[in-house]
N, C-alpha and C positions, 0 to 999 in steps of 0.2 A: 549788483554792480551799480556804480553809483555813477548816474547817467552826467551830471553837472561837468564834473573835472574831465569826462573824456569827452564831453562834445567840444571842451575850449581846448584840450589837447589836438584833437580830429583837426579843429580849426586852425590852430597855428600850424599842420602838417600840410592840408592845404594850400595854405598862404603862402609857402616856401615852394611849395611843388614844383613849379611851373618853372623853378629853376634849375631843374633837373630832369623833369619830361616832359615830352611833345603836352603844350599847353591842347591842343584840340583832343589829345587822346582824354585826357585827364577831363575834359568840358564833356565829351561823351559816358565818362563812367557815373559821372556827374548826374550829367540828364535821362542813364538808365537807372540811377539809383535813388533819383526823385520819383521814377515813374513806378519801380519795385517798392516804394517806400508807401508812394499811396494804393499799389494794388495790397499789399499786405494791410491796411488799413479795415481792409474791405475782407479778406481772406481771414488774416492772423488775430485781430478784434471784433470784427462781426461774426464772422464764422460763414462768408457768404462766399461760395466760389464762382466766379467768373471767365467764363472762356472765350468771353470775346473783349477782353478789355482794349487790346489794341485800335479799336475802333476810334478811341478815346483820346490817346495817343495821335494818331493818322490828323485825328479831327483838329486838333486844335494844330499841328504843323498846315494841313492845308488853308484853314482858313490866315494864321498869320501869314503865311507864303501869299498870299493874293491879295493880301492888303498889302504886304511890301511894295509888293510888286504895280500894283495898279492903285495905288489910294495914294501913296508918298507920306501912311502915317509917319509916326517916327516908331521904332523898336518898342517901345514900353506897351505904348497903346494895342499894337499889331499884339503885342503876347496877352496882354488881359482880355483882349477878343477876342481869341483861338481857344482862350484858359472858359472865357463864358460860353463860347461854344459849345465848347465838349463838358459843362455842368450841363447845360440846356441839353444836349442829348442825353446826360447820363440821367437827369429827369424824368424822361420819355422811356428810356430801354429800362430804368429802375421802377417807374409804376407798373408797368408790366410786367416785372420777373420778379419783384417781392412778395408776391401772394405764391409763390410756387417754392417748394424747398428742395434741398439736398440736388441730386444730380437733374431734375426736371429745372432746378434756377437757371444750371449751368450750362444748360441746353439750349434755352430759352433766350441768352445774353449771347452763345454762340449762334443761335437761326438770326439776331435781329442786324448780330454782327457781320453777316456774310453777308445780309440784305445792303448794308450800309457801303460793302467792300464794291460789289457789285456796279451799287452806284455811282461812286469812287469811280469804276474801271471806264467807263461810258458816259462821266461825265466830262465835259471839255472843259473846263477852268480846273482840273486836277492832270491835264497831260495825258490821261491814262497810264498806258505802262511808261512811256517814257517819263513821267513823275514831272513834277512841277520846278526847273530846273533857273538856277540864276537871280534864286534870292538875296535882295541885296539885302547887308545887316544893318544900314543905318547909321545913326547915330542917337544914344540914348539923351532924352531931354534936347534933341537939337546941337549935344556939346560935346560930347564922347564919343570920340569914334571906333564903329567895334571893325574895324580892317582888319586891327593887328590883332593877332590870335591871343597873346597875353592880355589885353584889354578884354577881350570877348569871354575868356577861361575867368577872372575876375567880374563880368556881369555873369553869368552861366554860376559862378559860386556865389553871386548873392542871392540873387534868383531860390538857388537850392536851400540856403540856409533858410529864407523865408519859408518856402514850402516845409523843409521839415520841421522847424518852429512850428506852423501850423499844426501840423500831424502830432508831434510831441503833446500841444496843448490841449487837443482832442482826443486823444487816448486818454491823459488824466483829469481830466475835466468831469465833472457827473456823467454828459450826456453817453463821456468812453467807457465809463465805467457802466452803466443803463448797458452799451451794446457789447462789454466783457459778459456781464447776466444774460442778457439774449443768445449767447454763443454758447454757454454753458448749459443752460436751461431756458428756451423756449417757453416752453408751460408754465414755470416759473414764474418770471418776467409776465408772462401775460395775466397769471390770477395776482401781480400783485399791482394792475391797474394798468402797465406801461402798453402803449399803442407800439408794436412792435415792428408793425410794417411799416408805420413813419419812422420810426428811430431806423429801419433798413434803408428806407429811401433814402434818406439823410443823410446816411452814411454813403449809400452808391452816388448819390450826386457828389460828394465833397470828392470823394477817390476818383470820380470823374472829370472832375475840374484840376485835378492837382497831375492828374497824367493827362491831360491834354496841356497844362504848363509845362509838363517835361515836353511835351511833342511839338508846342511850340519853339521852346528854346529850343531844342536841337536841329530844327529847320533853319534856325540862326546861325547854327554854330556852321553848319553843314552847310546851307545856301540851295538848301533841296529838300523838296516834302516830294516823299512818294508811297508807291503800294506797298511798299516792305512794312513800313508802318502801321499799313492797318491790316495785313494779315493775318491769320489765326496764327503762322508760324510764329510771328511775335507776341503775341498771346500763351503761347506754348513757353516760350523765353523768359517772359517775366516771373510766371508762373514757377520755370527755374529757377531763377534769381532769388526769389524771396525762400525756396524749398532749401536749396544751397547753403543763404545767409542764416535762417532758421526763422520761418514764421511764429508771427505772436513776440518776436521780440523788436525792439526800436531799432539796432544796431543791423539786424541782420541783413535786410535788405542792401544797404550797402556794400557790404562783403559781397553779399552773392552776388551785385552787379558788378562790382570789380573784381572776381574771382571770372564771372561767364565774357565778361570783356575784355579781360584779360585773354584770356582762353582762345574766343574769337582771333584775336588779333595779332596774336603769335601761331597759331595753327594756318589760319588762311595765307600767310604769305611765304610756308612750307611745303613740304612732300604731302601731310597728313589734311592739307585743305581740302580735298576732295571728301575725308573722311568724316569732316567737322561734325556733322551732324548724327552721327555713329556715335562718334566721342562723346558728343552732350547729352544723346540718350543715354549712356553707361553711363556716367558720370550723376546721372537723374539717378538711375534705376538704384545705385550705391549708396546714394543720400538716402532714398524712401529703405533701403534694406537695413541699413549700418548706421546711419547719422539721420534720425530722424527728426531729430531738435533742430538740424543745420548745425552752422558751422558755431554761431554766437552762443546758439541755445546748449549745446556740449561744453563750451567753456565756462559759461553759465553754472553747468551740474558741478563741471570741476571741481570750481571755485567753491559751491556750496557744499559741498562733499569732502573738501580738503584744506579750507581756509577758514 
């Protein structure tokens, strides 16, 4: 699939959206599909699974929430500080869980994540449950105001486009192709010189810094950082999203976040909203049994199989 013509197709689709759906829906599927885009990063090209990445997330909306709120930055600023926040943690939970493999990693980013959630709960500048409520969104540069929800769905998609640019150029860049070898072959990779647990760190700090950009922006979009955010529940979510969309590919994540936000968002304000979480686990369980490429990854075979 030839990634060029459909990301500028994707993007003129976009651009027009917001003339025909709730621009905040569309700024959420947005800001789940930057945060699936860099946990796939980390999952679908390292090979490294993570079950506490929500922390990451949480992280970088609490902290821009508390500069909005108490500093008077302006928006840009508040988001590259919530964004180096959560690299600076993923720093920290990354030197720690990359010496350890397979399900003990996964363990390990989930114990350091609940420690963090904890903290979260008990600390007073995050609200605790009541979450961190009444974020204003500023104005970018001092000159844009994001009030209006179409102004804000337009910063929210440049935002994303930067991040996934990002991710795109790091996948095919030597260093993605170093951590494609590390996922394949471990032992590999390592008799052929490459420090593998740097190239891991590396990796979990940048997927840490790009999902605490999605958690920032969507504190914006929303005017609310809270616990939902840093959750393991939401961890379990993303972790969909990208299963859904088809890990290891670029596309996928997106799908799967607007496939599981979609889902969300017509089920919860039904008969079947109590069920929601029923439905997401079958919906999981049918991917890993039937579709285990995801949704991209099956179109993907198609294509190569019939075209």
């Amino acid at each position: 699939m030839q990634s060029r013509p459909l990301m500028i197709l994707l993007l003129g689709v976009a651009l027009v959206a917001p003339m025909f759906i709730y621009p905040v829906f569309l700024a959420k599927i947005l800001c789940f599909a930057l945060f699936a885009s860099a946990f796939n990063l980390l999952l679908g090209f390292a090979g490294l699974l993570s079950f506490g990445h929500a922390v990451f997330l949480g992280t970088g909306g609490y902290v821009t929430g508390w500069l909005m709120i108490n500093s008077g930055l302006t928006p840009e600023i508040a988001i590259i500080a919530g964004t180096l926040s959560g690299g600076l943690l993923g720093a920290v939970f990354g030197k720690l869980a990359v010496k350890r493999e397979g399900i003990y990693f996964a363990m390990v980013t989930l114990a350091l994540a609940q420690l963090v959630f904890f903290l979260y709960l008990q600390a007073p500048f995050t609200g605790g449950e009541d979450g961190m409520q009444g974020v204003p969104r500023g104005q970018v540069f001092g000159l844009i105001d994001l009030s209006d929800n179409q102004t804000m769905y337009y910063f929210v998609l440049a935002i994303f486009v930067a991040g996934f640019w990002m991710i795109h150029r790091t996948v095919h860049s030597p260093f993605g192709q170093v951590m494609k070898a590390i996922r394949e072959n471990e032992s590999r990779a390592t008799s052929l010189g490459y420090d593998v647990n740097q190239y891991k760190w590396i990796a979990f700090i940048i997927s840490a810094a790009l999902s605490a950009l999605a958690g920032a922006t969507k504190t914006l979009v929303f005017e609310l950082a809270s616990l939902t955010d840093v959750h393991w529940h939401m961890s379990g979510e993303v972790i969909l999203m990208t299963l859904v969309g088809g890990v290891g590919t670029i596309f996928g994540p997106l799908v799967g976040a607007g496939v599981i936000v979609s889902m969300q968002n017509y089920l919860s304000g039904g008969e079947l909203g109590n069920y929601l979480h029923i439905i997401m686990g079958a919906v999981f369980i049918i991917c890993v049994l039937s579709f285990r490429s995801g949704i991209v990854g099956q179109l993907q075979k198609f294509r190569r199989n019939n075209f």
